[in-house]
C-alpha positions in Angstrom: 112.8 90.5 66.8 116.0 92.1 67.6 118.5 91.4 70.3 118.7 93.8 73.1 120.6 94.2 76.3 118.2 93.7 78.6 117.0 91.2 81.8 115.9 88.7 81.7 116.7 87.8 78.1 113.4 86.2 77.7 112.1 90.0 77.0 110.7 90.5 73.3 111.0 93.8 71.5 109.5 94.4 68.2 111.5 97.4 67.4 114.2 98.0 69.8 116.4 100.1 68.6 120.0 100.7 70.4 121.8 103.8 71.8 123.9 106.1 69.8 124.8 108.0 72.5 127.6 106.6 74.6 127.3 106.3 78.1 129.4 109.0 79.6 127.7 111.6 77.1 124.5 110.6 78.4 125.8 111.0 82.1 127.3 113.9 80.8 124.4 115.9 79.6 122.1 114.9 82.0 124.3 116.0 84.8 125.3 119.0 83.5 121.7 119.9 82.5 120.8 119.8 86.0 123.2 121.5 87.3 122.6 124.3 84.4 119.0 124.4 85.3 118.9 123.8 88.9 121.7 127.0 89.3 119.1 129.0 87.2 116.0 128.5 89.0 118.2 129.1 92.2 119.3 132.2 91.3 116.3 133.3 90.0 114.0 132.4 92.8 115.9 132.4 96.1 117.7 135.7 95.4 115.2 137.5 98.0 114.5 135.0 99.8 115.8 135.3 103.3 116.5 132.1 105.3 118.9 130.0 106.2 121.3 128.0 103.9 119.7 124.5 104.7 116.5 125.9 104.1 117.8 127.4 100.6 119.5 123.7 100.0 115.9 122.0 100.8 114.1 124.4 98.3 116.8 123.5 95.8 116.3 120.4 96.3 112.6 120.8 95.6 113.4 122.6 92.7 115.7 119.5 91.6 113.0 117.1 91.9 110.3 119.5 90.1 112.5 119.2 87.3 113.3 115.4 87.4 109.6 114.6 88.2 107.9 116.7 85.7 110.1 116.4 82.6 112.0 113.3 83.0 109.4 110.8 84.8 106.4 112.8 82.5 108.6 111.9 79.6 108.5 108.2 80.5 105.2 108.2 81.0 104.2 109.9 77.9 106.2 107.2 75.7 106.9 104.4 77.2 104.4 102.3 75.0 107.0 102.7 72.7 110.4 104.0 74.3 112.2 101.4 73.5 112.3 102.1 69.6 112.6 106.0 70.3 115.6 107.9 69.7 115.7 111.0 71.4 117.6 112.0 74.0 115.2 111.2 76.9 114.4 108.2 75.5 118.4 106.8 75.2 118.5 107.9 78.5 115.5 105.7 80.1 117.0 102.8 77.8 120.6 103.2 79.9 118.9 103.3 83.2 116.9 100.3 81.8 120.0 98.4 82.0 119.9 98.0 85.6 116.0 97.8 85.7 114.2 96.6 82.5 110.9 97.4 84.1 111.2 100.9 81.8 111.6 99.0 78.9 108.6 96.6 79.4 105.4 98.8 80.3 105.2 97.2 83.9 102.1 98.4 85.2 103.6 99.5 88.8 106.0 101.7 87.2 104.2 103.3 84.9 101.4 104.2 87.4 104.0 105.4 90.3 105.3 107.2 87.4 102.1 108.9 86.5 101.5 109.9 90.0 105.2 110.7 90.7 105.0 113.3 87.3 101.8 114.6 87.4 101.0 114.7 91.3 104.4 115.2 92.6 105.9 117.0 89.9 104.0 120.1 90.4 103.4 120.1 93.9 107.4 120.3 93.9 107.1 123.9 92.6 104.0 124.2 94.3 106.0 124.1 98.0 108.7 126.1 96.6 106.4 129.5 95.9 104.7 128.6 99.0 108.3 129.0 101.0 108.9 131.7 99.1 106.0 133.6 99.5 105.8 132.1 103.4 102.4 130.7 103.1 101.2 128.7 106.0 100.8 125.7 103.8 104.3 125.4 103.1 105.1 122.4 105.6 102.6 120.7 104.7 103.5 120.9 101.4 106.7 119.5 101.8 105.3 116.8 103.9 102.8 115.6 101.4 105.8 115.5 98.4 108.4 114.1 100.5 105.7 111.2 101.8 104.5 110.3 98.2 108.6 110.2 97.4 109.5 107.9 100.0 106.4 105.5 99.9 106.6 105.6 95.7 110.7 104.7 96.3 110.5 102.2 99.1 106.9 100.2 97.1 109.8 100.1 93.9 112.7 98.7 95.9 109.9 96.1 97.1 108.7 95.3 94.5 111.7 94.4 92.8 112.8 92.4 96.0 109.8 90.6 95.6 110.8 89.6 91.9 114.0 88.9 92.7 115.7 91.5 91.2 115.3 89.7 87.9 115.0 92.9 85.8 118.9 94.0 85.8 122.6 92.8 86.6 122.9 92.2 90.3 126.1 93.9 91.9 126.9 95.2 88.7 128.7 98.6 89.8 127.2 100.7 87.6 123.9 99.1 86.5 122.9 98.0 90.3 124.7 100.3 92.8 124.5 103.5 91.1 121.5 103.3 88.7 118.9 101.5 90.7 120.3 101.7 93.9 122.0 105.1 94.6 120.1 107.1 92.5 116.8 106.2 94.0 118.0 105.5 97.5 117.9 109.2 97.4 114.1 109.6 97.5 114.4 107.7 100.6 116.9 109.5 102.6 116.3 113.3 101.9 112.5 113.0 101.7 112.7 111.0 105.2 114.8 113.9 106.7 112.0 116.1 105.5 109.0 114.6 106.6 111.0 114.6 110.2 111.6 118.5 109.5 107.9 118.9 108.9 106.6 116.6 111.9 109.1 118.8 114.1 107.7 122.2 112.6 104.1 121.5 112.7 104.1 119.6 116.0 105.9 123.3 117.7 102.7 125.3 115.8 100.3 123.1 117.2 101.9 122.8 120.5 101.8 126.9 120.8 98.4 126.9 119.4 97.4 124.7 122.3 99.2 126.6 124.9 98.0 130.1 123.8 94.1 128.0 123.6 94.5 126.8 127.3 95.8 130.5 128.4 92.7 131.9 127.0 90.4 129.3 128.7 92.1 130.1 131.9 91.2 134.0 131.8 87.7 133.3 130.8 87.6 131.1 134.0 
């Protein structure tokens, strides 16, 4: 049994083996890699597409979360039987965020079913509601109102059910482990995805209220 970083200390590893990254490399490239990536796919997608700049930002945004869904959280799913003893990037990576929630580390059967769902299901369907913007399909709002729903029920049932445990699982208050890992960078899924399902309520109501104004027209010429 080795000793590991981890809380509550009472958590047993058989072969936990420690970073040999350092922190700000791993911020570093993960960062940077999205940036890289996300800039790509922009460019390579939205060149054509005429809208708006918000509307651009939101499909970015998509595109961001395609990425972080799909590769990241599919990554964690994949291994994390054993993800604690891996060495690869990814893998160092889940073991830093661990630090401010050892749930990753521990194969906690919430997370790694909202994972599952939030990499295979979500994942996807992030592209998915980009091409349908793209391509203006009618769909397309309700596409991004199914994704941003699963987002913020999957992020407010994790902040839950760590409330409901205390917070047990990392440092609380620590300024990098608490406020930025667990909180700040999943407060995010609560936010934006909440500011889109309001988007898509808005859009969807005004089609179905025109739907239902040019329905009553017609009933009135008939009669």
């Amino acid at each position: 049994m080795k000793t590991h970083p981890f809380l509550p200390r009472s958590i047993i590893f058989d072969n936990y083996q420690q970073n040999d990254i350092p922190t700000f490399q791993i911020l570093l490239y993960f960062f940077g890699g999205l940036c890289i990536a996300i800039s790509f796919l922009g460019v390579l997608l939205l060149r054509n597409y005429k809208s708006s700049i918000s509307r651009k930002l939101i499909l970015c945004w998509f595109l961001l979360c395609g990425l972080i869904h799909t590769f990241l959280e599919g990554h964690f799913v994949i291994y994390h039987f054993d993800i604690s003893s891996r060495m690869d990037f990814l893998s160092q990576l889940w073991k830093e965020y661990a630090l401010g929630d050892s749930r990753y580390m521990t194969k906690d059967s919430f997370t790694v079913c909202m994972e599952s769902i939030t990499a295979f299901v979500e994942g996807p369907l992030c592209f998915f509601t980009v091409w349908c913007f793209v391509k203006q399909y009618s769909c397309r709002y309700l596409c991004q109102l199914c994704v941003s729903l699963g987002q913020f029920y999957g992020c407010v049932l994790y902040f839950l059910t760590a409330w409901m445990e205390d917070f047990k699982h990392g440092p609380m208050y620590h300024p990098l482990y608490f406020w930025f890992y667990f909180v700040f960078m999943n407060v995010i899924w609560i936010v934006i995805p909440l500011l889109l399902i309001i988007d898509s309520w808005r859009s969807l109501s005004d089609v179905q209220s025109r739907l239902d104004k040019a329905s009553q027209s017609i009933k009135r010429k008939q009669f």
